[in-house]
C-alpha positions in Angstrom: -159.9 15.2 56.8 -162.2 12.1 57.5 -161.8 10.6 60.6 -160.5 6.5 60.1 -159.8 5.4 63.3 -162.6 2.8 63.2 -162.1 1.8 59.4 -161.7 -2.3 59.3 -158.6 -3.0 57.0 -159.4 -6.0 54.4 -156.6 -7.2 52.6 -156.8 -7.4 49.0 -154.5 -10.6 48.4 -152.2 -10.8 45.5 -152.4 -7.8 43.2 -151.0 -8.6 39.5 -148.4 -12.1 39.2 -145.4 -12.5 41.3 -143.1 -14.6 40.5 -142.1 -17.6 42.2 -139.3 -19.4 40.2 -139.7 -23.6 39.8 -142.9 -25.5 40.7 -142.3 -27.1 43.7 -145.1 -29.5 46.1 -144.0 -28.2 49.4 -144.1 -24.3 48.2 -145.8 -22.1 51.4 -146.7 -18.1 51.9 -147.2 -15.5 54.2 -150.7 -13.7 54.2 -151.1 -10.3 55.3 -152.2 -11.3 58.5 -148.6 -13.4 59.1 -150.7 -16.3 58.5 -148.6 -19.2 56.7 -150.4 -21.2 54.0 -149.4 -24.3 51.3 -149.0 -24.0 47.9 -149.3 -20.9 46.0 -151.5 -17.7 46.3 -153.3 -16.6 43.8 -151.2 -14.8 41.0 -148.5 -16.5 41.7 -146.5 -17.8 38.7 -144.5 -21.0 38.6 -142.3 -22.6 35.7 -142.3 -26.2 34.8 -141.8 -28.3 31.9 -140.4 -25.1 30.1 -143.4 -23.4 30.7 -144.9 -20.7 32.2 -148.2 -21.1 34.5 -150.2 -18.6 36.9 -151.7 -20.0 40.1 -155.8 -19.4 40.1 -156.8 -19.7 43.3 -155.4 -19.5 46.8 -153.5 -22.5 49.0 -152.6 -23.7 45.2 -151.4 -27.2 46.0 -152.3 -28.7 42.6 -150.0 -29.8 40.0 -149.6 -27.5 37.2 -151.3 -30.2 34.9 -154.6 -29.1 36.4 -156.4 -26.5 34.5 -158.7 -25.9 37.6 -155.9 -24.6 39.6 -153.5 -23.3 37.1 -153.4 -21.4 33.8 -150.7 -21.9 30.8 -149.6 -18.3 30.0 -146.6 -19.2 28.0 -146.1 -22.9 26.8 -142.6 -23.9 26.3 -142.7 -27.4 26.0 -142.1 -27.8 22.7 -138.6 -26.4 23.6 -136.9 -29.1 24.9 -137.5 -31.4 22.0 -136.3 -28.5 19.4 -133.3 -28.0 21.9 -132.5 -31.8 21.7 -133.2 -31.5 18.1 -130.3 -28.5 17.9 -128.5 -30.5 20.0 -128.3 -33.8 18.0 -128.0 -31.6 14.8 -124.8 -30.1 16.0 -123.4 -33.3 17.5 -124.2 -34.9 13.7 -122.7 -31.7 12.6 -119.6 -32.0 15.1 -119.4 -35.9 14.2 -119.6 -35.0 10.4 -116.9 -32.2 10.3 -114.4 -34.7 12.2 -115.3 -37.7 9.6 -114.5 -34.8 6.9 -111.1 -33.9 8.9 -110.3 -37.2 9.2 -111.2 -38.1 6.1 -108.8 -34.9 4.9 -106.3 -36.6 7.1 -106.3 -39.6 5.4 -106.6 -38.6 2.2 -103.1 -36.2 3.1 -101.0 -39.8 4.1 -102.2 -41.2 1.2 -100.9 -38.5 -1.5 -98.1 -38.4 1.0 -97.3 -42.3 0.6 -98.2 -42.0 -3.3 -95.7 -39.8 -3.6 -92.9 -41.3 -1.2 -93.8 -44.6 -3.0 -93.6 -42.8 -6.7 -90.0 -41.4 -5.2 -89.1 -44.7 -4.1 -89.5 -45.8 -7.7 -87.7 -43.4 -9.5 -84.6 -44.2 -7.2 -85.4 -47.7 -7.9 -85.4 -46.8 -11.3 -82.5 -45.0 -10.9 -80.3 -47.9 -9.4 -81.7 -50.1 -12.1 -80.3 -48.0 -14.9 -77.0 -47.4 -12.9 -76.9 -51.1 -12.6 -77.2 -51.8 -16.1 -74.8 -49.0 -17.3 -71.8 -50.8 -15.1 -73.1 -54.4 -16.0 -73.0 -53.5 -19.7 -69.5 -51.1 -19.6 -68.1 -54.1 -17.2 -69.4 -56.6 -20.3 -67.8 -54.4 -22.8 -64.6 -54.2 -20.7 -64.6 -57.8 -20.4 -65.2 -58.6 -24.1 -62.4 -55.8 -25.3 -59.9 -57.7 -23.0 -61.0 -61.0 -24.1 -60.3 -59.9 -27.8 -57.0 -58.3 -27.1 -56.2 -61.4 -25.4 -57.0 -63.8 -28.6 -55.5 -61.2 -30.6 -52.3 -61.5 -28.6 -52.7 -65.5 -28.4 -52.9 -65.4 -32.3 -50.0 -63.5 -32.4 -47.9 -65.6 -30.9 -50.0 -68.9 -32.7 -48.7 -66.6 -35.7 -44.8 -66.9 -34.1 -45.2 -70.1 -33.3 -46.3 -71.1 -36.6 -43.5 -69.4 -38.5 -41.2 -70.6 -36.4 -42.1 -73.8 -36.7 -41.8 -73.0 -40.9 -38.6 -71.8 -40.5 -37.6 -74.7 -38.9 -39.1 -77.1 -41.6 -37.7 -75.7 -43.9 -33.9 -75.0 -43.0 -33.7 -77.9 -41.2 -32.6 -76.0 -38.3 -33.2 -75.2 -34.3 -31.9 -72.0 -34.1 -34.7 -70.2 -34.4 -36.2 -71.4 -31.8 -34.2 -70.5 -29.4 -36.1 -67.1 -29.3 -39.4 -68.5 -28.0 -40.6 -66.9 -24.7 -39.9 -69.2 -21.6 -43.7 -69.8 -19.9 -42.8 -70.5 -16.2 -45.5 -71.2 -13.3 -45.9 -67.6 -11.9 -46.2 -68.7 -8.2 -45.2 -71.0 -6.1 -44.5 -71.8 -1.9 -42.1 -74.4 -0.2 -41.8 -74.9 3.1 -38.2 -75.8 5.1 -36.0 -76.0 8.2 -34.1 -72.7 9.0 -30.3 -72.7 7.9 -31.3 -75.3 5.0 -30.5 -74.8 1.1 -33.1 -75.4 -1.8 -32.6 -75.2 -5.0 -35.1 -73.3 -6.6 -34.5 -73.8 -10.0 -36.9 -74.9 -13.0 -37.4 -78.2 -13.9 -39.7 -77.3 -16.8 -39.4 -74.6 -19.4 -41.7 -74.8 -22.5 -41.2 -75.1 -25.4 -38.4 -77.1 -24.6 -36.4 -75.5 -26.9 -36.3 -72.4 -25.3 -33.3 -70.5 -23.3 -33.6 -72.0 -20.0 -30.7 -69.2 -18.6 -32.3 -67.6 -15.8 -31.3 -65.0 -13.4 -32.5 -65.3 -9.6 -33.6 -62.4 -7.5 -34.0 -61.9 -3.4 -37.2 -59.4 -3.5 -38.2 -60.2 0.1 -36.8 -61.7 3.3 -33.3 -62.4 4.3 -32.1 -65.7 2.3 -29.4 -65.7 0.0 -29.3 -67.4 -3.7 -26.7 -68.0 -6.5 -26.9 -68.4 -10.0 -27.5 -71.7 -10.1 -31.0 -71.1 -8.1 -29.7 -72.3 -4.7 -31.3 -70.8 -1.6 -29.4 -69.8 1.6 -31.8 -69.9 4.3 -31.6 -67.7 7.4 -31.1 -69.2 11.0 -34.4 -67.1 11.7 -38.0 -68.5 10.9 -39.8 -66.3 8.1 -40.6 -66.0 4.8 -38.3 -65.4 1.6 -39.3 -64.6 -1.9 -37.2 -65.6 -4.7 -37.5 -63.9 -8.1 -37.0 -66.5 -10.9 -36.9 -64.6 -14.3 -35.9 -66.1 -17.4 -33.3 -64.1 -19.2 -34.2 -64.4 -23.0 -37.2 -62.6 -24.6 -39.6 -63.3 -21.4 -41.4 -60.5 -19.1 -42.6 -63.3 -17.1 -41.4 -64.0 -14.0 -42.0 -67.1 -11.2 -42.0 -66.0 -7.6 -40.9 -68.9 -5.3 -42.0 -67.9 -1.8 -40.0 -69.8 1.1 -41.4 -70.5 4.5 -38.3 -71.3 6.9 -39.8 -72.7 10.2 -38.0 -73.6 13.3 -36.6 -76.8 13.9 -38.4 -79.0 16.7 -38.1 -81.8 19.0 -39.0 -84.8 17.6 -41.4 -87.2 20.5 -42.7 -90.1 20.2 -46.1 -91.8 20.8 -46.1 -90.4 24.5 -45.0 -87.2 23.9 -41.3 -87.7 25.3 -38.6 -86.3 23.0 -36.8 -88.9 21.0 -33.0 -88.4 21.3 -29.8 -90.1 19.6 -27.2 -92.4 21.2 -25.7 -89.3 22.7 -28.6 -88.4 24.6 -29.2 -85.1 22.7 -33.0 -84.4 21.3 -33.7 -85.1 17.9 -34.8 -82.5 15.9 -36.6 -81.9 12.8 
C-alpha cells in the first residue's frame, strides 16, 4: 500500500450543480477549508424570473442578468405572461359563465312573469265574462219584470176601461164598486204616550171604491177599533198598525207609531214652565 502521509489535499470545489433555491444578493458559502465566501460557488444553481440559471465562477455576486457570471439553463420567463394569460382567460371565462347564469336567471323571471301575467289575464278574462253573464241575466230579469208589470198595468187599464163602459152605458155606479182600493203602503207618526190617533184613510182612489177597511195590531202594544182609532200605551215605543182594505185589494198600508214620553216644558232659560197650580207643564 503506498504510503500518503505527506500527500497535500487540494480541494476540487463544486463537483456537478447544487441547488440553491431563489437568487438572493446577500447569498454566502462554506469552502472546504471552513472559509466563508459571498455569492455563489461555482455550479451553484439559482432561480429567478421563472428561470433557471447556474453560477460560472466562484464568490458569484453578479445578478443573474450577467452572462459573464451566470448561465440560462432553463428559461422560464415566458411563463408568467402565459400564466396571466390562463389566468385572465379563466377569469373571462368565470365572468362569462356568470353573465350566462345570470342571463338564464333572468330569462327564468321573465317566462315566470309572462306566464303569471298571461294567468292574470285569463282570470281577468274570466271576471269579465262572469260580469257580463250577471249584467246581461240581471238585464233580462229586469226587462221580464218590467213586461209583466206593463202587462199587469194593461190589465187593469183593460178593467178600468170596461168599467168605465159599463158605466156609460147603464148609466150606473155599481160596478165600480169592485175597483181595487190603492192606499199609500207606508207611513210613520209620531205622539205622546197614552194618546189616541185615528189612523184612518182620508184618500182611497178611485173614489168610488169600498173604502171598508179592517185594522190590524202587527207590532207593539197599542190598541185600535174599527173605526181606525189608536190606543196608545203609557210606555214609549213603537206600534204598527195594519190598514187593509176589505174589498178586492191585497194591498195593505202600514202606519208605524212612535209613542215618546211626555216632557217638561222650559222656557228661554231652561226653567220648567208650570201652570197656576205650580205643577210642570208637560208636552
Amino acid at each position: 500500500m503506498a504510503d500518503t502521509t505527506n500527500e497535500q489535499v487540494i480541494s476540487a470545489g463544486n463537483v456537478g450543480m447544487t441547488a440553491k433555491g431563489t437568487w438572493s444578493a446577500t447569498a454566502s458559502y462554506v469552502d472546504y477549508y471552513g472559509v466563508t465566501h459571498n455569492g455563489y460557488e461555482t455550479g451553484d444553481t439559482v432561480t429567478a424570473n421563472n428561470s433557471l440559471y447556474e453560477s460560472l465562477k466562484d464568490d458569484n455576486t453578479a445578478p443573474v442578468t450577467d452572462t459573464t457570471a451566470w448561465r440560462l439553463d432553463a428559461d422560464g420567463s415566458q411563463v408568467a405572461a402565459s400564466v396571466d394569460v390562463a389566468n385572465k382567460a379563466a377569469a373571462a371565462a368565470n365572468a362569462s359563465k356568470e353573465a350566462i347564469e345570470k342571463n338564464e336567471a333572468n330569462r327564468q323571471d321573465a317566462e315566470k312573469l309572462r306566464q303569471q301575467n298571461a294567468a292574470s289575464a285569463v282570470t281577468a278574462e274570466t271576471a269579465r265574462e262572469q260580469a257580463e253573464t250577471e249584467r246581461k241575466a240581471a238585464a233580462d230579469k229586469q226587462a221580464a219584470d218590467y213586461l209583466t208589470l206593463y202587462n199587469s198595468l194593461e190589465a187593469k187599464a183593460a178593467e178600468v176601461d170596461r168599467k168605465i163602459t159599463e158605466l156609460t152605458t147603464t148609466n150606473s155606479a155599481a160596478s165600480l164598486v169592485g175597483c181595487p182600493a190603492r192606499i199609500t203602503v207606508e207611513t210613520e207618526r209620531t205622539t205622546s204616550v197614552g194618546s189616541v190617533l185615528n189612523i184612518a184613510p182620508r184618500q182611497i182612489e178611485p173614489s168610488t171604491a169600498n173604502r171598508s177597511c179592517i185594522y190590524k195590531v202587527y207590532t207593539g202594544a197599542a190598541l185600535v177599533d174599527f173605526r181606525g182609532n189608536v190606543q196608545l200605551p203609557t210606555e214609549p215605543g213603537d206600534s204598527v198598525i195594519e190598514v187593509i182594505p176589505t174589498l178586492n185589494s191585497g194591498a195593505a198600508e202600514k202606519v208605524t207609531i212612535h209613542a215618546v214620553a211626555l216632557e217638561t216644558v222650559q222656557d228661554i232659560t231652561g226653567e220648567a214652565v208650570t201652570d197656576e197650580n205650580g205643577e210642570e207643564i208637560t208636552a
